[in-house]
N, C-alpha and C positions, 0 to 999 in steps of 0.2 A: 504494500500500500504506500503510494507516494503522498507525503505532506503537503498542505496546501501552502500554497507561498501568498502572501500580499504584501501590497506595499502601503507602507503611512507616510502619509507626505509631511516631514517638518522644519522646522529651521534653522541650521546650523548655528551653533553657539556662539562660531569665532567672527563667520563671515555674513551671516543675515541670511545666507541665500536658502531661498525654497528647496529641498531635496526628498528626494522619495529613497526610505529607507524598505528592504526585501527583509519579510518575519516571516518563519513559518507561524501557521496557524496551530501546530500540532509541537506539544513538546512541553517541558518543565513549567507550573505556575509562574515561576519567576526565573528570571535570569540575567544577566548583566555580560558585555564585552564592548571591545574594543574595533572602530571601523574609522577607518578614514575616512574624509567630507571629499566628495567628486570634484568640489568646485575647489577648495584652498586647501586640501591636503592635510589639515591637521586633524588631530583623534580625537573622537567621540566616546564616550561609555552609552553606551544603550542600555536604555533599561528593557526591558518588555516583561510585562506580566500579563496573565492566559487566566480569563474565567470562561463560562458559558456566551458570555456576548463576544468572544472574539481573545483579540492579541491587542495592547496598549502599548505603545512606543513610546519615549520620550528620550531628549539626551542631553548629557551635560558634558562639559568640559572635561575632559583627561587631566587639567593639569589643577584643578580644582580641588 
């Protein structure tokens, strides 16, 4: 069974820019890592946490 993937569009911490982050839908309540931003290159911590409505993204600064 393949995972579903979506993506949640948000805003880079460093650089402002609109970006669409790829989450599976399927996996741990909670989770955190590390992604570089497409647009300025610097690292993100993702949070994403998983109930019944889905997958919640948000991200903050790496160096925070």
């Amino acid at each position: 069974m393949q995972p579903f993937a979506d993506a949640a569009t948000q805003t880079c911490p460093y650089c402002g820019e609109e970006v669409e982050v790829d989450v599976d839908s399927l996996g741990a309540s909670a989770e955190s890592y590390v992604e570089d931003c497409p647009v300025c290159c610097r690292p993100w911590e993702v949070h994403v946490t998983r109930d019944e409505d889905g997958a919640v993204v948000t991200l903050g600064r790496d160096d925070d």
